[in-house]
C-alpha positions as CSV (number, residue, x, y, z in Angstrom):
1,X,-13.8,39.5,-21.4
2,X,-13.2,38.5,-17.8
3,X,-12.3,34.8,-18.4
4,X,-10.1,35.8,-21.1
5,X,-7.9,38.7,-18.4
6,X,-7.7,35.4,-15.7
7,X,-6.9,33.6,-18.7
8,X,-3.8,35.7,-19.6
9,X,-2.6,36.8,-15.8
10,X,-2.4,32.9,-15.1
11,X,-0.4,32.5,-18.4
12,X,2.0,35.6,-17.2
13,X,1.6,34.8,-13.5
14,X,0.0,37.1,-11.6
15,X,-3.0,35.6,-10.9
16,X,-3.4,35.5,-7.4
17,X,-3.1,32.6,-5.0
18,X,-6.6,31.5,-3.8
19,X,-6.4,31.1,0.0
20,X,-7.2,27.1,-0.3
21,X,-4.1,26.8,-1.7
22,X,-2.1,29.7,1.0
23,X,-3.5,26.9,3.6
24,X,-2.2,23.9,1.6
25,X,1.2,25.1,2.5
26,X,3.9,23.4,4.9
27,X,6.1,24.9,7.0
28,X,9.0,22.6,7.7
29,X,10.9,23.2,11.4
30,X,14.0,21.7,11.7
31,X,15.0,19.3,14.4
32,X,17.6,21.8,15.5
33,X,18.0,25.2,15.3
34,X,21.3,25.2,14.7
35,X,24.4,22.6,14.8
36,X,27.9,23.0,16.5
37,X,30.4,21.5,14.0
38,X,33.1,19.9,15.9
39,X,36.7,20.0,15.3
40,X,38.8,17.0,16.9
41,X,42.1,15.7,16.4
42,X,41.9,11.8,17.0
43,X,44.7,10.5,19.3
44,X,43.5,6.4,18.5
45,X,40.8,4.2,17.5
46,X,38.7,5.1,20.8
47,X,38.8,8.7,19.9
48,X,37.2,7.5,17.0
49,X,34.0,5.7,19.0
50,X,33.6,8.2,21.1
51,X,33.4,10.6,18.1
52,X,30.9,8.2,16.2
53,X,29.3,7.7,19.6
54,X,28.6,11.4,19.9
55,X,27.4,12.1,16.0
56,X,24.8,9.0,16.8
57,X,23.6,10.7,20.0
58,X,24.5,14.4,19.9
59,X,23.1,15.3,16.5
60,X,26.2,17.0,15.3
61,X,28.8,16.9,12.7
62,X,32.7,16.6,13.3
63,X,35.3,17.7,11.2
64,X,37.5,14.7,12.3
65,X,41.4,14.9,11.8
66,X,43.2,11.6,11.8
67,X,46.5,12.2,11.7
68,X,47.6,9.5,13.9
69,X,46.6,7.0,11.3
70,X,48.5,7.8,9.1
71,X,51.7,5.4,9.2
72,X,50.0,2.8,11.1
73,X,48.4,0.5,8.5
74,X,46.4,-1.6,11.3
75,X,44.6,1.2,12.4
76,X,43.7,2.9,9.3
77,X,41.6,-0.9,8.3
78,X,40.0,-0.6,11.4
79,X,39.2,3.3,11.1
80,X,37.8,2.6,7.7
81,X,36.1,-0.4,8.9
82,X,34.2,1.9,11.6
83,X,33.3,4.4,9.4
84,X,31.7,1.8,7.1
85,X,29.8,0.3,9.9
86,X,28.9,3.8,10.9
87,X,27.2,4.7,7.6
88,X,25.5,0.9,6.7
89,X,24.1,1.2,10.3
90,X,23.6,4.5,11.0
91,X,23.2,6.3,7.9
92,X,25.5,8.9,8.6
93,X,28.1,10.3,6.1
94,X,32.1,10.3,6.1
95,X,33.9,12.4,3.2
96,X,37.5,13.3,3.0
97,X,38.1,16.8,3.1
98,X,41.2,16.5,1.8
99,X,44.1,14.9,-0.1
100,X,47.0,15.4,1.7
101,X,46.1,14.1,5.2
102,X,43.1,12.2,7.0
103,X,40.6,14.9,7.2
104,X,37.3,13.5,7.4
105,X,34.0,15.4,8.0
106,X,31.2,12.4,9.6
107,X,27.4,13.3,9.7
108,X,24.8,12.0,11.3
109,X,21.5,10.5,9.1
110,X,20.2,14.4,9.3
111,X,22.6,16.1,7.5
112,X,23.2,15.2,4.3
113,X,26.6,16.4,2.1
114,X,26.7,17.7,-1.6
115,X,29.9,17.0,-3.4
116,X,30.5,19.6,-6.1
């Protein structure tokens, strides 16, 4: 009669957790406890390194507005061009926030964005 109670309370659930498997459990700690999202309006291409420069080193994200780009076709190559580089190399992400404007939010390797 007993097997066939554990039988049916681990078909519905409630059978309880041994405590092997309560120890088998991981706790995950993130790296940081939390991250400062920066805001920045870019003024010209080294507002960008230094932006990139602090993602790489600094851990957090920047909501990057890039304004200045935006009738200047020379520099909006060589903003793409470093955003490229940024994500082959570094592993970071770059998505446009939005359509009307340069918007961008960059990520370093940790953080990871869902499109939806």
């Amino acid at each position: 009669m007993k097997d066939v109670m554990d039988y049916i309370k681990k078909n519905l659930g409630l059978e309880e957790e041994s405590e092997d498997e309560e120890e088998k459990d991981t706790i995950i700690v993130p790296e940081h406890s939390f991250y400062e999202i920066i805001l920045m309006k870019a003024q010209g291409i080294p507002d960008i390194e230094d932006a990139l420069k602090q993602i790489t080193e600094e851990k957090n994200p920047i909501i990057l507005d890039m304004g200045f780009i935006e009738n200047n076709p020379e520099e909006s190559k060589q903003v793409g061009e470093k955003l490229k580089e940024f994500r082959d190399n570094i592993g970071g992400e770059a998505i446009l926030l939005c359509k009307q404007g340069n918007v961008v939010i960059i990520t370093p390797p940790e953080i990871k964005l869902l499109k939806k």
